[in-house]
N, C-alpha and C positions, 0 to 999 in steps of 0.2 A: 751229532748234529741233527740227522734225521728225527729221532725222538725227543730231542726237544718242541720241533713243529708242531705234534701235536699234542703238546700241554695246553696252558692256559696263557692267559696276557701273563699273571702275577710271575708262574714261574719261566716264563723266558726273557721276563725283562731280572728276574734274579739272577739268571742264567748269565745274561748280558752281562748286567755288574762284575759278578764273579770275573768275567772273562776281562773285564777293562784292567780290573787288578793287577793283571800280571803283562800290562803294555803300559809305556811312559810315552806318551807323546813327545819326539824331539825335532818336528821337522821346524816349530818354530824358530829354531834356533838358527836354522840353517841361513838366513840372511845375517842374520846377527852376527855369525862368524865368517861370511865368505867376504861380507863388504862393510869394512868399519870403518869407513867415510860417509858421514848421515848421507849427503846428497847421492851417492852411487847407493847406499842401500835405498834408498825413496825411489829413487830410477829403476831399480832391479825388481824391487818389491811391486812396482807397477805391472814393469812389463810380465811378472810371474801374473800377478790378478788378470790382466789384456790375454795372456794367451792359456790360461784358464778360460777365458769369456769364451773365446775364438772357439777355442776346439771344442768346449761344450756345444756350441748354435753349429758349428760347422759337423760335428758328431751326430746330432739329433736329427740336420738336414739330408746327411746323408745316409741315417739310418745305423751309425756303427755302434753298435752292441759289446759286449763284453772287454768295457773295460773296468780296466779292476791295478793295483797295484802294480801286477808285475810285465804291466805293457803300458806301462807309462812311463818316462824316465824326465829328468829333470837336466838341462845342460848347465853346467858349475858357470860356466862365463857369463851368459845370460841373464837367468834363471828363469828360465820359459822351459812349456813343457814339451816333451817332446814324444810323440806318439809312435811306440810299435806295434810289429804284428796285427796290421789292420786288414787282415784275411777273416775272412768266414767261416 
């Protein structure tokens, strides 16, 4: 990773590709199959985007830094997200 840095634009966005290749996006899926009642998935799918919003403006206010995947977690019942390891 580090010596990709300092290549060029061309080859770290080849780089990039290369690496999309071998990831399949499947979180769309995840309302599709948790709630297959259109109105609960529209409900769920909301309140996932509302606490998206929240913890982004509530994050940036309060400064929280490093998040990334594996301190974020998602609650099945909800589907709001739900924030760990919010230590420094």
């Amino acid at each position: 990773m580090m010596e990709v840095q300092k290549k060029s634009f061309e080859d770290k966005y080849e780089t990039f590709m290369d690496i999309c290749q071998n990831f399949q996006p499947v979180f769309r899926y995840f309302c599709m199959e948790k709630f297959l009642d259109p109105a609960v998935w529209f409900e769920k799918r909301l309140a996932y985007t509302r606490s998206v919003a929240t913890s982004s403006i509530v994050g940036y206010i309060l400064g929280l830094g490093d998040r990334h995947v594996q301190n974020i977690l998602i609650n099945e019942q909800s589907a709001e997200l739900v924030h760990i390891d919010l230590g420094k």
